[in-house]
VMD Tcl script that draws the C-alpha trace (Angstrom):
set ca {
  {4.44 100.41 66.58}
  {5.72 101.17 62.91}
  {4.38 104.32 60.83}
  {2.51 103.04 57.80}
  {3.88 104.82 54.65}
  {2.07 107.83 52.85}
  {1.55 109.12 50.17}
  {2.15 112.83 49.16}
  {-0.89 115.03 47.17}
  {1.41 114.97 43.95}
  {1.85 111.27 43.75}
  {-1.81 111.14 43.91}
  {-2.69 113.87 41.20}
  {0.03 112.34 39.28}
  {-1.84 108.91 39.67}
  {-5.30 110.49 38.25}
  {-3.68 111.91 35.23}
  {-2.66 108.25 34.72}
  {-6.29 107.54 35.17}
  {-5.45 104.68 37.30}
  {-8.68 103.87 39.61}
  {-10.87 104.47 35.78}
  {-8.94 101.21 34.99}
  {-9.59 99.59 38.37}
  {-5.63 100.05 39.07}
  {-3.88 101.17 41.67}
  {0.02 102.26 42.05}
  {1.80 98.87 44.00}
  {4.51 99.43 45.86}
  {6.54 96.42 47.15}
  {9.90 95.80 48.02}
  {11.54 92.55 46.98}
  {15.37 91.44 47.45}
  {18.11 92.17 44.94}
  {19.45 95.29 43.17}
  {22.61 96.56 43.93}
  {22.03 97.66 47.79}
  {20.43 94.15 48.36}
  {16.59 95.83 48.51}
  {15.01 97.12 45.37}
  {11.24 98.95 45.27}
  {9.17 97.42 42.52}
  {6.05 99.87 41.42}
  {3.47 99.30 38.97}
  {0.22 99.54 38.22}
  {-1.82 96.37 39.52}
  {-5.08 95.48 41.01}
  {-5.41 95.43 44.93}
  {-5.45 92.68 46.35}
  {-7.47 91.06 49.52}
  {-4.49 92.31 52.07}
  {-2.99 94.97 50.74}
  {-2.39 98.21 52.90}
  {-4.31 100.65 50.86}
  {-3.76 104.14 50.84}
  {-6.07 106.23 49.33}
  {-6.27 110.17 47.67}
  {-8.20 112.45 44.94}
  {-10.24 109.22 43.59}
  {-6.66 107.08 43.55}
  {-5.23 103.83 45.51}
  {-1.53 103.16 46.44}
  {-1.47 99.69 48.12}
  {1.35 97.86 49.78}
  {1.59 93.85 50.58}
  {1.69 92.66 53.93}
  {5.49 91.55 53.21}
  {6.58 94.37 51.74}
  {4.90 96.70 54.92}
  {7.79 96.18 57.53}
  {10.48 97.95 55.05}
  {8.28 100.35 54.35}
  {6.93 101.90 57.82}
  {7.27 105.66 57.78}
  {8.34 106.17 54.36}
  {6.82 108.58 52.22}
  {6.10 108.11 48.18}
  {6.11 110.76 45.93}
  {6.39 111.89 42.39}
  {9.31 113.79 40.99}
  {9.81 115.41 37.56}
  {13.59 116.47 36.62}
  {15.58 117.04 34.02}
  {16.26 113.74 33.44}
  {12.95 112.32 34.17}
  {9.63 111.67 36.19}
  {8.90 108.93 38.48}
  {7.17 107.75 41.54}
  {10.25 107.95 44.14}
  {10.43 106.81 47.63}
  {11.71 108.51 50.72}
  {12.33 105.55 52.91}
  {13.84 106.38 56.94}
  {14.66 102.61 57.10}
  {17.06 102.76 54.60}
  {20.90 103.09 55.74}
  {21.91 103.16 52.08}
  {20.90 103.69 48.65}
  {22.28 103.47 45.36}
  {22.51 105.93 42.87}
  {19.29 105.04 40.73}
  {17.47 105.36 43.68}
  {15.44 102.25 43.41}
  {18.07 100.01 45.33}
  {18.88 100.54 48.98}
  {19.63 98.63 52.33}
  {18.98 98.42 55.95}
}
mol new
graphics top color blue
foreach p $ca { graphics top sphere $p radius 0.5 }
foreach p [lrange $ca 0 end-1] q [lrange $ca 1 end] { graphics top cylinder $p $q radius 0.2 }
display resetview
């Protein structure tokens, strides 16, 4: 049986500054074909839906499709700030290979 993904305490806090649940939002994560590696991650803010995974922390919701689940069993989503930006960034053991943006990889 597969590890459901989770979500770090900074990803979270990062969410409430966003003030994501006040808008009834929560931080989708879903992985869809294409991008450079042949998987990409799409995130946004969106409105659970009926079978979503959902993931929960400090007031906020991360939710994942029922498609998307299998690719992402065991990862981990966090937020990073660097010098060259800040994002929601996923550390994904299924992956074999990613790309340099980091939002492409395969299996």
């Amino acid at each position: 049986m597969q590890l459901p993904p989770t979500v770090t305490p900074r990803a979270f806090e990062r969410l409430a500054e966003i003030g994501a649940a006040g808008q009834g939002q929560a931080l989708r994560v879903a992985v869809e074909g294409g991008g450079c590696s042949g998987f990409q991650y799409e995130i946004e803010l969106d409105s659970p839906k009926d079978d979503d995974l959902v993931l929960e922390g400090s007031g906020e919701k991360v939710v994942v499709d029922a498609i998307s689940l299998p690719f992402l069993g065991g990862a981990v989503i966090d937020f990073s700030e660097e010098l060259i930006g800040a994002r929601f960034v996923i550390n994904n053991p299924n992956a074999t290979s990613s790309c340099g943006c980091g939002t492409s990889f395969s299996m």
